[in-house]
FIKOL-23153 format. One line per field, with one value per atom (N, C-alpha, C): residue in one letter; atom name; x, z, y; residue number from 0. Coordinates in nm, 4 decimals. Layout:
// residues N
res: c(A / ...)
atom: c(CA / ...)
X: c(X / ...)
Z: c(Z / ...)
Y: c(Y / ...)
n: c(NUM / ...)
END
This chain:
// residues 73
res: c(X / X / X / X / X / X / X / X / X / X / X / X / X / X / X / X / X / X / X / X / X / X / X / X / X / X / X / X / X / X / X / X / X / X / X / X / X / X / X / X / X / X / X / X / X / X / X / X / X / X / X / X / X / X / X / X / X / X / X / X / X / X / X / X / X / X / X / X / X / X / X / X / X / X / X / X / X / X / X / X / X / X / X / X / X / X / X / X / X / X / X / X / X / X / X / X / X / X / X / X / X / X / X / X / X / X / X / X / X / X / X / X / X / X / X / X / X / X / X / X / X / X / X / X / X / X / X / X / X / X / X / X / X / X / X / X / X / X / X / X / X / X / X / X / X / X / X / X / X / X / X / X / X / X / X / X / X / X / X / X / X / X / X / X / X / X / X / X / X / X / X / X / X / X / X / X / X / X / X / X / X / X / X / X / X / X / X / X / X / X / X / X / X / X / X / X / X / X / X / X / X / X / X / X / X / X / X / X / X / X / X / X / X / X / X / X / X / X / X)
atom: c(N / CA / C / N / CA / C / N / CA / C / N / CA / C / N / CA / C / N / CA / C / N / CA / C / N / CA / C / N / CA / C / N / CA / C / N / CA / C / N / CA / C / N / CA / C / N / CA / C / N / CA / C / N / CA / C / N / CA / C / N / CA / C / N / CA / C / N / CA / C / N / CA / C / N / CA / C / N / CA / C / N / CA / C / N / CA / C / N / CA / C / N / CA / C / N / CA / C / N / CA / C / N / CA / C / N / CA / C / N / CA / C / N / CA / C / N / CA / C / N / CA / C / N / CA / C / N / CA / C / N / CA / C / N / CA / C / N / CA / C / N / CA / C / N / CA / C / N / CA / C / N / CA / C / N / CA / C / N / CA / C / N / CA / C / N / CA / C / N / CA / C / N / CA / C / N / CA / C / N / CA / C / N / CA / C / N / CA / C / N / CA / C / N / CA / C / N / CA / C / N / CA / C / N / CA / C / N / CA / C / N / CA / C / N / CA / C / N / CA / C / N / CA / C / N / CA / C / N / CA / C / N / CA / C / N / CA / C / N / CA / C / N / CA / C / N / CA / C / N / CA / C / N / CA / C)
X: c(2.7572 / 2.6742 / 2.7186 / 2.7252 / 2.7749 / 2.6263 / 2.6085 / 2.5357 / 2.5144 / 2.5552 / 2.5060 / 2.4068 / 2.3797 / 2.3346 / 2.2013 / 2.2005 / 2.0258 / 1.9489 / 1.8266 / 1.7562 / 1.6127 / 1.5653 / 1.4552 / 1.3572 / 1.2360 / 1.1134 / 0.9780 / 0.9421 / 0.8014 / 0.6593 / 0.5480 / 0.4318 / 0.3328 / 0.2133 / 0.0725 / 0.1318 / 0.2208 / 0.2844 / 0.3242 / 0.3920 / 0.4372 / 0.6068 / 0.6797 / 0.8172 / 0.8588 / 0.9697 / 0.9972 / 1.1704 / 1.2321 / 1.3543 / 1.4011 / 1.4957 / 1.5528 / 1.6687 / 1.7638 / 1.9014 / 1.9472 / 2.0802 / 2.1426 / 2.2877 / 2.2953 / 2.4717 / 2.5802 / 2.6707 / 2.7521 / 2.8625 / 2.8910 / 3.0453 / 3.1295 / 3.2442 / 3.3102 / 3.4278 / 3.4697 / 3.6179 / 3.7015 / 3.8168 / 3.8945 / 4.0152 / 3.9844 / 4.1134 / 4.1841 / 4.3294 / 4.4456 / 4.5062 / 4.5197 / 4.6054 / 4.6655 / 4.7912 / 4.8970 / 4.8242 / 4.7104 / 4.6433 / 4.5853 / 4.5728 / 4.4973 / 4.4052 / 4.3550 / 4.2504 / 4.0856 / 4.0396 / 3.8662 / 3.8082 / 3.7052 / 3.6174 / 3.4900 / 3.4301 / 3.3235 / 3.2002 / 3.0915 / 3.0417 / 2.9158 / 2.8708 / 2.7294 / 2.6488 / 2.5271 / 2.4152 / 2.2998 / 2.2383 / 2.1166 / 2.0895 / 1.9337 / 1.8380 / 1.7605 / 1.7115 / 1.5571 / 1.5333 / 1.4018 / 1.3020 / 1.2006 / 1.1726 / 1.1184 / 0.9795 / 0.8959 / 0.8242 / 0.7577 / 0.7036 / 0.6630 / 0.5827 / 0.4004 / 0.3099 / 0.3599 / 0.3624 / 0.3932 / 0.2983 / 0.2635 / 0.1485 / 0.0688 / 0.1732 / 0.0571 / 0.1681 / 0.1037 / 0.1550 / 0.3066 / 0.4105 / 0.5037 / 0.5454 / 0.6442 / 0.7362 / 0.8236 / 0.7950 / 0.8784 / 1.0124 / 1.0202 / 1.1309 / 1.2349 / 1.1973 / 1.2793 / 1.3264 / 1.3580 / 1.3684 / 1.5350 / 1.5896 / 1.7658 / 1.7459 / 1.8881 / 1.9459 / 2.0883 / 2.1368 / 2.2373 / 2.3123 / 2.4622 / 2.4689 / 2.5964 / 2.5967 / 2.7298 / 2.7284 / 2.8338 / 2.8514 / 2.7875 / 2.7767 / 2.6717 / 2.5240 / 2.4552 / 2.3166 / 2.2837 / 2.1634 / 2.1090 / 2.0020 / 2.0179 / 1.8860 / 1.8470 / 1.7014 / 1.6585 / 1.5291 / 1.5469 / 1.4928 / 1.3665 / 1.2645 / 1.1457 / 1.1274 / 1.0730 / 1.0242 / 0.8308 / 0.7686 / 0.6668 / 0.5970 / 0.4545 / 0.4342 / 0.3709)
Z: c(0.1331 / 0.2336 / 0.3704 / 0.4504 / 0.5869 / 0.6680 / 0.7261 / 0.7685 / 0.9124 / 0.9441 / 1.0823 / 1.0748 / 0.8747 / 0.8466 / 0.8346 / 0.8279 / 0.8273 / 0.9354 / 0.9285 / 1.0703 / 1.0263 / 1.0953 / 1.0612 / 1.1958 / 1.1548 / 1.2511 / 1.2187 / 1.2984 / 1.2722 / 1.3556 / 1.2718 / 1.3240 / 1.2827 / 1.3583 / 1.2679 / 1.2008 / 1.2114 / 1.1723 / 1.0013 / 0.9724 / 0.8492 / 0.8834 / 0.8181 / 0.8666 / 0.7813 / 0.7996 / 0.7135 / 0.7373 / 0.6456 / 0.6653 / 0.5816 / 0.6312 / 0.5830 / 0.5790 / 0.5161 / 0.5026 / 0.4505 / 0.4531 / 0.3701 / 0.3349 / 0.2313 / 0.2026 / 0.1488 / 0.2094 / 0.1835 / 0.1530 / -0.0129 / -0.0091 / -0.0592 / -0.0426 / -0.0251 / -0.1278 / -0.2293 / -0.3013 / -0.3352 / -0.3100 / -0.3248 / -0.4629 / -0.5381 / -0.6386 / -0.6870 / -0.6566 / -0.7025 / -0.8002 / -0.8501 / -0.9915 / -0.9759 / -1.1129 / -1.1445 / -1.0785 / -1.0958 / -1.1003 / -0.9601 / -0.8701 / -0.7612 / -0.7268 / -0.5926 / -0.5454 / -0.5853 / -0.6056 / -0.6239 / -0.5054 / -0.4608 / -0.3937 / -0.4264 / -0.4363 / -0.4617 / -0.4019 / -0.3396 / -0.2614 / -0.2828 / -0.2339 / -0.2804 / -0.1849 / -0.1624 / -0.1030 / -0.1668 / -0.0609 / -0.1437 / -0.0498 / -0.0472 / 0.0733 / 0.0519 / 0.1205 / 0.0480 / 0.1557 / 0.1328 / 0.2527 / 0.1553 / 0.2498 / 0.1730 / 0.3282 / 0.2778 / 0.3626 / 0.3357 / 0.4273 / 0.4075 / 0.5262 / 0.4460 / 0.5326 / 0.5871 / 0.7339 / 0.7598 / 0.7770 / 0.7747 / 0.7468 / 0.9285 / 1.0397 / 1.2047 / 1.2679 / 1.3764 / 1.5187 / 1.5831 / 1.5624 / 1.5817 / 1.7315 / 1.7628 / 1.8857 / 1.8609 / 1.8692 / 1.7582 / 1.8464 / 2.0016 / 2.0662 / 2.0550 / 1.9543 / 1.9707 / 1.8380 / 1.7459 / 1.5979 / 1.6237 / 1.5458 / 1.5160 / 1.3446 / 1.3309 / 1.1552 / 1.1820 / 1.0940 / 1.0497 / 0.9635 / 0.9192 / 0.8038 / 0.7652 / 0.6544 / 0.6425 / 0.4717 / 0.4167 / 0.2836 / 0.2044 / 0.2459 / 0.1872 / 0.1689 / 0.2832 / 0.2527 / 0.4136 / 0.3866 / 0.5394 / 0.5331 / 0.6818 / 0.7665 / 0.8392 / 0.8415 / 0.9805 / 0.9934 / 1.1737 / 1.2486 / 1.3071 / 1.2580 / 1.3485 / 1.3998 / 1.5426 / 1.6455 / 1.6300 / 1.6625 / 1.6526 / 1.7790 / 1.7669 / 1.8824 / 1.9668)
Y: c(-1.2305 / -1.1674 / -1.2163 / -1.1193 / -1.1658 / -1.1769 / -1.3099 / -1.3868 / -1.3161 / -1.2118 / -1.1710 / -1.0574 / -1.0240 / -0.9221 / -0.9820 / -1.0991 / -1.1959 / -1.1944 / -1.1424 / -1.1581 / -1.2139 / -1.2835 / -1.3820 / -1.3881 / -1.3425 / -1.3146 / -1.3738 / -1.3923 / -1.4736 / -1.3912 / -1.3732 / -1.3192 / -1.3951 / -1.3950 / -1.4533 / -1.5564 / -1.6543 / -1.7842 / -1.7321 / -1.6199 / -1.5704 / -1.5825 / -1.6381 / -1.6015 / -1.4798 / -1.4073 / -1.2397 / -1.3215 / -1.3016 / -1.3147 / -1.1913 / -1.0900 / -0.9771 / -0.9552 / -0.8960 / -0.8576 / -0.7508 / -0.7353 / -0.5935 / -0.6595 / -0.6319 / -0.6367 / -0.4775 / -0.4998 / -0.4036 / -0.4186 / -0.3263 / -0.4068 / -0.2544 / -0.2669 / -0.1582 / -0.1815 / -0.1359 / -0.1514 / -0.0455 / -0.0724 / 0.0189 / 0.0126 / 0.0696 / 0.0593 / 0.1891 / 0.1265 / 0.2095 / 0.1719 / 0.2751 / 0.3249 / 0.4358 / 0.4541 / 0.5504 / 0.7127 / 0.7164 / 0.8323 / 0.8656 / 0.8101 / 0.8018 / 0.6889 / 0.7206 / 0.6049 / 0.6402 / 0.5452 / 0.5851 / 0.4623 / 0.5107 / 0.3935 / 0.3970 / 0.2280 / 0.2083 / 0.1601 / 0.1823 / 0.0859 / 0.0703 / -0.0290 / -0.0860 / -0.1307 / -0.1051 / -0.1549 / -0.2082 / -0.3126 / -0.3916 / -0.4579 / -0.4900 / -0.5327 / -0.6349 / -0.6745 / -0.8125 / -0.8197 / -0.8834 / -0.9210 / -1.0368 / -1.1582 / -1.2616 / -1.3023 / -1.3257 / -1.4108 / -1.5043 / -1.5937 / -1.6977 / -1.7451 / -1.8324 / -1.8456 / -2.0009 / -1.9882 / -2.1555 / -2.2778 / -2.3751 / -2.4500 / -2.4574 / -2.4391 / -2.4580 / -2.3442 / -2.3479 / -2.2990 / -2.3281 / -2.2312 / -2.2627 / -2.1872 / -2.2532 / -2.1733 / -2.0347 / -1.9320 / -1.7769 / -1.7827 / -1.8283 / -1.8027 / -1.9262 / -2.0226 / -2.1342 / -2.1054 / -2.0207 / -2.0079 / -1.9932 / -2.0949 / -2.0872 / -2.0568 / -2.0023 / -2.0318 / -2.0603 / -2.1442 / -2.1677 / -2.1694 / -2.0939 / -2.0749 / -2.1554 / -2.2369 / -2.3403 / -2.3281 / -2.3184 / -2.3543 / -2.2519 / -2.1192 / -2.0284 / -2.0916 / -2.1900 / -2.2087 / -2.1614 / -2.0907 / -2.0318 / -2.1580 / -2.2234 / -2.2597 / -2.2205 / -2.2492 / -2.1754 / -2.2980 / -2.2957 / -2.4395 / -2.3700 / -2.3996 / -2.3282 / -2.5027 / -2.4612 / -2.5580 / -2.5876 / -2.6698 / -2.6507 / -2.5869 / -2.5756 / -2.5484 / -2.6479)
n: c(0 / 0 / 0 / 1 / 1 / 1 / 2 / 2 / 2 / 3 / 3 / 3 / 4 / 4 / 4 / 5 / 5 / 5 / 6 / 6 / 6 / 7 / 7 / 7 / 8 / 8 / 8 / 9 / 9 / 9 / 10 / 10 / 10 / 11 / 11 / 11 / 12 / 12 / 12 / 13 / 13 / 13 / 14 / 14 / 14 / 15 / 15 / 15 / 16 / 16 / 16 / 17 / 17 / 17 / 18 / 18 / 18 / 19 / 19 / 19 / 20 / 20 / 20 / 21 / 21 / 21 / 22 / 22 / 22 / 23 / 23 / 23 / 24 / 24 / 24 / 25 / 25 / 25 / 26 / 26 / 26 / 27 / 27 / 27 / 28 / 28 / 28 / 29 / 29 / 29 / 30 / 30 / 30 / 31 / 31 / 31 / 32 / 32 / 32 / 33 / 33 / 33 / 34 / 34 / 34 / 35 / 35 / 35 / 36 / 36 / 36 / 37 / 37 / 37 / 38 / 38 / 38 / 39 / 39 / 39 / 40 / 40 / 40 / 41 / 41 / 41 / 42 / 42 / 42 / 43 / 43 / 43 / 44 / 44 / 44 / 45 / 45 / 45 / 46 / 46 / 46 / 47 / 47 / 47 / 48 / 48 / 48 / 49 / 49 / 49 / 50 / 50 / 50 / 51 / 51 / 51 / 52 / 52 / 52 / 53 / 53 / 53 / 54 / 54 / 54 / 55 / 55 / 55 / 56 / 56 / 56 / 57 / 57 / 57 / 58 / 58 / 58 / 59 / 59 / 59 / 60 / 60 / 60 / 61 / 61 / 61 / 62 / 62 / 62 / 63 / 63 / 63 / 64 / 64 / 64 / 65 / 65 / 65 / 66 / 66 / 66 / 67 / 67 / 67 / 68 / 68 / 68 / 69 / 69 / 69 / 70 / 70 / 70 / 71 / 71 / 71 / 72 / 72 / 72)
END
């Protein structure tokens, strides 16, 4: 999943983190080309325990693990 496709929002102190992946393949053979492609989505949320900062929210993505830094408020 390409990590620029992650977007992560916060309301009413719920975080929503959402995505899409897309993948595209192409295979050739004796006979011609065919292509294949695929889509798929999620959306996850989550209630946070206080009052956070929504404009201070980073993620980071290293090693295929997403973080994301909520600030308090």
């Amino acid at each position: 999943m390409d990590p620029k496709e992650v977007k992560a929002s916060v309301d009413n102190n719920i975080l929503t983190l959402s995505g899409v992946q897309k993948e595209e393949i192409e295979n050739k053979s004796q006979y011609g080309t065919s292509y294949n492609s695929s889509y798929s989505s999620f959306q996850n949320s989550f209630s946070l325990p206080g009052p956070i900062k929504s404009k201070g929210l980073k993620m980071e993505y290293n090693n295929n693990t997403l973080s994301v830094i909520i600030p308090k408020a």
